[in-house]
C-alpha positions as CSV (number, residue, x, y, z in Angstrom):
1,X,-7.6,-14.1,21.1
2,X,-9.3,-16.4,18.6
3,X,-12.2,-13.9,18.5
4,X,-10.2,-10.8,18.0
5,X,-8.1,-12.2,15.1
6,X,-11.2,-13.9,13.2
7,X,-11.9,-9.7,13.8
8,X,-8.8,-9.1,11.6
9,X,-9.2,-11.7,9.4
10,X,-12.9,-10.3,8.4
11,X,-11.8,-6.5,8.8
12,X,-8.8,-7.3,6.2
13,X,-11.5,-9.1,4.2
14,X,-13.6,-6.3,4.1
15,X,-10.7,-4.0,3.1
16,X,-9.5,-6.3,0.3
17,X,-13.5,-6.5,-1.4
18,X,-13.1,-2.7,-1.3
19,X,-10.0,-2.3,-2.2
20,X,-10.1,-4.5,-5.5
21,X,-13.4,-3.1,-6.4
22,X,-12.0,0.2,-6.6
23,X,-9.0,-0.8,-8.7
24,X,-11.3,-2.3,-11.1
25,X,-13.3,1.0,-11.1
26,X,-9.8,3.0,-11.7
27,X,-8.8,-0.1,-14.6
28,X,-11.6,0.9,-16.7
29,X,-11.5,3.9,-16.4
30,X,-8.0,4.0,-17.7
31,X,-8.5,1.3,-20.6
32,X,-11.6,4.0,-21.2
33,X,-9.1,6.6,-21.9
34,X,-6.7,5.0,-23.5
35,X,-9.2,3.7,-25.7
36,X,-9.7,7.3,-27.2
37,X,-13.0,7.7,-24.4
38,X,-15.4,7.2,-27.6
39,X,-13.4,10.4,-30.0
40,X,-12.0,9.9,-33.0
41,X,-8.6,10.2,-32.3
42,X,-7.5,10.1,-36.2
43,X,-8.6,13.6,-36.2
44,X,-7.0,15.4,-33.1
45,X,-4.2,16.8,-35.0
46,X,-6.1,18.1,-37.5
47,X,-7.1,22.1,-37.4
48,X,-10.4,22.6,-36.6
49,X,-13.0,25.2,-37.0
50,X,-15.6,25.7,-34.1
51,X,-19.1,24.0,-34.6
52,X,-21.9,23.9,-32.7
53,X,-22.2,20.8,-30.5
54,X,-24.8,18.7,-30.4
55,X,-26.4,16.8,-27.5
56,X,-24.5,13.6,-27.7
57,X,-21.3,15.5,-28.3
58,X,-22.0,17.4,-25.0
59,X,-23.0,13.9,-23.3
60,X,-19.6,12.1,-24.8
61,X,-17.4,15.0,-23.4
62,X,-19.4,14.9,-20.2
63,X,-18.5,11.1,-19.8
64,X,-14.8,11.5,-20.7
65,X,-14.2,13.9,-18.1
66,X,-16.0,11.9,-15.5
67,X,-14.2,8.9,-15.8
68,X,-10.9,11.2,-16.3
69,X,-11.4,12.4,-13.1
70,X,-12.6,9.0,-11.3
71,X,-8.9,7.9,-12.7
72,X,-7.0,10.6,-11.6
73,X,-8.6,11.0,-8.1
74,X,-9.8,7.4,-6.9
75,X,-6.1,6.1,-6.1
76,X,-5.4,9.0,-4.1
77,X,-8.7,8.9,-2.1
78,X,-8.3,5.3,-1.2
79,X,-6.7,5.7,1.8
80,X,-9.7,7.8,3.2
81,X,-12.0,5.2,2.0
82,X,-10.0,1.7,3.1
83,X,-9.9,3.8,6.8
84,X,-13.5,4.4,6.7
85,X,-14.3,0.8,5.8
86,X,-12.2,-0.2,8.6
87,X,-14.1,2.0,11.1
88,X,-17.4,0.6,10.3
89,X,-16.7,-2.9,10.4
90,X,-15.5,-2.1,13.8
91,X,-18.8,-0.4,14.4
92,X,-20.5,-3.6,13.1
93,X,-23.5,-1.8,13.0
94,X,-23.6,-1.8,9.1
95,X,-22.4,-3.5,5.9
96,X,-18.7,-2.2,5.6
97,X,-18.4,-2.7,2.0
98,X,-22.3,-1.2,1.0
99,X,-21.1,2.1,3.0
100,X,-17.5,2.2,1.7
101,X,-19.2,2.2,-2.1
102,X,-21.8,5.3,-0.7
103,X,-18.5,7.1,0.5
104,X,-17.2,6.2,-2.9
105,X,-20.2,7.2,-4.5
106,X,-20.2,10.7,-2.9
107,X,-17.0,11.3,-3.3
108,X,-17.6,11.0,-7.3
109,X,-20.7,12.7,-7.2
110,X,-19.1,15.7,-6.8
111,X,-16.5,15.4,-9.1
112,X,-19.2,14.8,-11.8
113,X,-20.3,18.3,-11.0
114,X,-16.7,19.2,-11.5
115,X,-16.4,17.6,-15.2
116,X,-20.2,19.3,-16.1
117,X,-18.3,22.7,-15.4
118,X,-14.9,21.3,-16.8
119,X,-17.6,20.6,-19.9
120,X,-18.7,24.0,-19.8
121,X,-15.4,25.7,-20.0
122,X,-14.8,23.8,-22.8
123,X,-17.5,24.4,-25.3
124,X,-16.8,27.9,-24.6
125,X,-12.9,27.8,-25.2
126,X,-14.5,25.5,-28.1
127,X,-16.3,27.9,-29.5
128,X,-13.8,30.6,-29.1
129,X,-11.2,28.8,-31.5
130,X,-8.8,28.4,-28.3
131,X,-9.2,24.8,-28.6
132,X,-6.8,22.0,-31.2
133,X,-8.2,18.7,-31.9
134,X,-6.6,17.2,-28.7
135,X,-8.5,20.3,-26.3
136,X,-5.1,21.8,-25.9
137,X,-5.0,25.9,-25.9
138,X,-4.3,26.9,-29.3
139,X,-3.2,30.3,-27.9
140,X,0.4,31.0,-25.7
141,X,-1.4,34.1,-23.8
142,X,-4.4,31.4,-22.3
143,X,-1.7,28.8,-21.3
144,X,0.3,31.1,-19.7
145,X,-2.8,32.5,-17.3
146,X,-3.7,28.9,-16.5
147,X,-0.3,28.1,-15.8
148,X,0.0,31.2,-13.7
149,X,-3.2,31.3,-12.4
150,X,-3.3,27.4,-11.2
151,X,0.6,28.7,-9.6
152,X,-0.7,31.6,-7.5
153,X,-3.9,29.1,-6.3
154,X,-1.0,26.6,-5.6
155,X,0.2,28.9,-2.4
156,X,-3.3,30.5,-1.4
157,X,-4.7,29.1,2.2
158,X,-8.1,27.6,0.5
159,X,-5.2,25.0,-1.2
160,X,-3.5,24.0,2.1
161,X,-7.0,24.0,4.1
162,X,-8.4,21.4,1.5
163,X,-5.1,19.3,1.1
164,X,-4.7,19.5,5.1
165,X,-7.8,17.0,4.6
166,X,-7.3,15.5,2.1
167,X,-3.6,14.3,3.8
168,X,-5.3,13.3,6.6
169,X,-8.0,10.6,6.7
170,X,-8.2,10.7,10.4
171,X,-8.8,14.1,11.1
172,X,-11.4,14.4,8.4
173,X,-13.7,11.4,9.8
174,X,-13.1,12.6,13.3
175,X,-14.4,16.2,12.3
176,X,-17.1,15.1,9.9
177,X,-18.5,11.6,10.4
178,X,-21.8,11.0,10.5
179,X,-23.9,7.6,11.0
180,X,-25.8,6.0,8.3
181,X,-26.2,5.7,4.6
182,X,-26.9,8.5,4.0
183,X,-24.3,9.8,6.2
184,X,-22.0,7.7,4.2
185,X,-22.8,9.0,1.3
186,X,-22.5,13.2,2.7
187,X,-19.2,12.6,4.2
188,X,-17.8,11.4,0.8
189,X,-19.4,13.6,-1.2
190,X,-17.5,16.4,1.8
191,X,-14.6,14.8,1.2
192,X,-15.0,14.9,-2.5
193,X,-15.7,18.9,-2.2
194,X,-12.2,18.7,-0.3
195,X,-11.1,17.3,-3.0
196,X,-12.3,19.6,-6.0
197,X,-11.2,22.6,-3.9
198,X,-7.8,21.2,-3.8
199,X,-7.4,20.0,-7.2
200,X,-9.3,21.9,-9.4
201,X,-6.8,24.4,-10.6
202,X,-4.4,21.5,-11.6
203,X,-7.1,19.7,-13.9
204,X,-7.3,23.0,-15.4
205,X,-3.7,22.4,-16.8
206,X,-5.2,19.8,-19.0
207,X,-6.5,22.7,-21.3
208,X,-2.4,23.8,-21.4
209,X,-1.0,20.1,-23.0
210,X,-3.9,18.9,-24.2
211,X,-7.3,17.5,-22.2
212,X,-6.8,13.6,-23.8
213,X,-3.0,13.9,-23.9
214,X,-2.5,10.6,-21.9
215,X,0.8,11.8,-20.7
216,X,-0.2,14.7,-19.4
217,X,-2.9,13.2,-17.7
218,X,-0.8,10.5,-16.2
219,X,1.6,13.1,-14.8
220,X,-0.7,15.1,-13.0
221,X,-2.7,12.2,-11.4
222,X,0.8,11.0,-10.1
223,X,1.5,14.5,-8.8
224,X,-2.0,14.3,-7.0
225,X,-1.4,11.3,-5.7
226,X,2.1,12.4,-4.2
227,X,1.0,15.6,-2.9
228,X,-1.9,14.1,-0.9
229,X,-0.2,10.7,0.1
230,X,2.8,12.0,1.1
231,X,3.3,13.3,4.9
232,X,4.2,16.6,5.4
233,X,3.9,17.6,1.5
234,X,3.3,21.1,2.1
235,X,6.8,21.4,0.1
236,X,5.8,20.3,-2.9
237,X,2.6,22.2,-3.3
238,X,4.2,25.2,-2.6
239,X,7.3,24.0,-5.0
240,X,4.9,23.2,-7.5
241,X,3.2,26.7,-7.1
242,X,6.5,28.4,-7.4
243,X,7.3,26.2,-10.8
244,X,3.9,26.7,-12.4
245,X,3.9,30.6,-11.5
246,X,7.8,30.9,-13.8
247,X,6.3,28.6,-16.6
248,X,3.1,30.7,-16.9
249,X,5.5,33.7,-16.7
250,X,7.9,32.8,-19.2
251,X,5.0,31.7,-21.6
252,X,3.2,34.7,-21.1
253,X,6.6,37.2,-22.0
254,X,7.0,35.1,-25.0
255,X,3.7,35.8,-26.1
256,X,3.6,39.5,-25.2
257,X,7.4,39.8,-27.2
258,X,6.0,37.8,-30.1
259,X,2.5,39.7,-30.2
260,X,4.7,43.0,-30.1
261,X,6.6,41.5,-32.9
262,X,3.8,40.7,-35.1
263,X,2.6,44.2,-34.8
264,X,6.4,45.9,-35.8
């Protein structure tokens, strides 16, 4: 008895070093972005003409959305990663905590390869003039096919395959675990594809409202959070499609009537 709750006692231990380490991670990442994430924030509501960027522009909008995303998505992938610390200690065979931060590694490995192509997209709607001061679409006909667009991905079967794992820790690590650190660090990094797959369309909606519109930002890692922590959520995704599909619909027929206007 004494054995198996000194057990416990460590396992919850374990949990807790985790746990806190990755609400630190999430903390900073938030004061990071409500700090203005290095941009001069005096000058998002100014118009602005495109420019070339230069190589530490590219880097500073690199880093913003990488710690955007480790904010968003770390609260809702700690379930996944407080269960998978729990297994190993269990296991006892390595360091719980070392392999919980290689899940936690992988899992934001990937969603740094997510923010280089969020990056991407965004020089070119950049250079396009599509883009305000606050990297919010400057044009009703591009907010309407992201809204639309991130609707119709909202009810397609590669959404509810990656949010079915995403929902469920246990069926992920029973279907993909593998020993190691370095199995550690591919099964996060499988859960993070998970993840990206499930999620990417609605980070796209940051280019609708505005990509450091703190608001906006908060709102959709909440929905994230409740769509993947809540059992049997299914609902909501596919009430959220159904709501984003009639908002891109009724931007898009308001830009279509005033487009025909303008040309009368």
């Amino acid at each position: 008895m004494s054995g198996t709750s000194a057990l416990e006692q460590t396992l919850r231990h374990d949990r807790l070093i985790v746990a806190f380490s990755m609400a630190t991670v999430v903390a900073f990442a938030w004061g990071y972005l409500v700090a203005g994430a290095g941009i001069d924030m005096s000058m998002a509501d100014m118009p602005m003409d495109p420019e070339p960027w230069s190589p530490s522009q590219a880097a500073l909008m690199f880093a913003m959305w990488w710690v955007m995303m480790v904010a968003m998505m770390v609260p809702s992938a700690a379930p996944m990663v407080l269960l998978f610390t729990a297994i190993k200690r269990r296991q006892a065979t390595e360091n719980p905590v070392i392999s919980s931060w290689l899940f936690l590694a992988g899992y934001l490995l990937i969603w740094s390869g997510f923010s280089l192509a969020a990056v991407a997209v965004q020089w070119a709607l950049d250079q396009a003039g599509l883009l305000s001061g606050m990297m919010a679409s400057t044009s009703s006909m591009l907010a309407g096919i992201i809204l639309l667009a991130a609707g119709l991905y909202q009810l397609t079967p590669i959404k509810r395959a990656c949010l079915r794992y995403c929902q469920n820790p246990v069926l992920f690590l029973s279907r993909h675990w593998q020993p190691g650190a370095i199995g550690a660090l591919r099964m996060g990094f499988r859960h993070g594809s998970y993840c990206v797959g499930c999620c990417w369309f609605l980070m796209a909606l940051l280019f609708v409202a505005g990509v450091m519109n703190l608001l906006w930002i908060a709102a959709v890692a909440i929905y994230v959070a409740f769509e993947k922590l809540l059992p049997r959520s299914l609902w909501l995704s596919r009430a959220a499609g159904v709501g984003l599909i009639l908002a891109g619909g009724v931007v898009l027929a308001r830009s279509l009537v005033t487009t025909a206007s303008a040309s009368l």
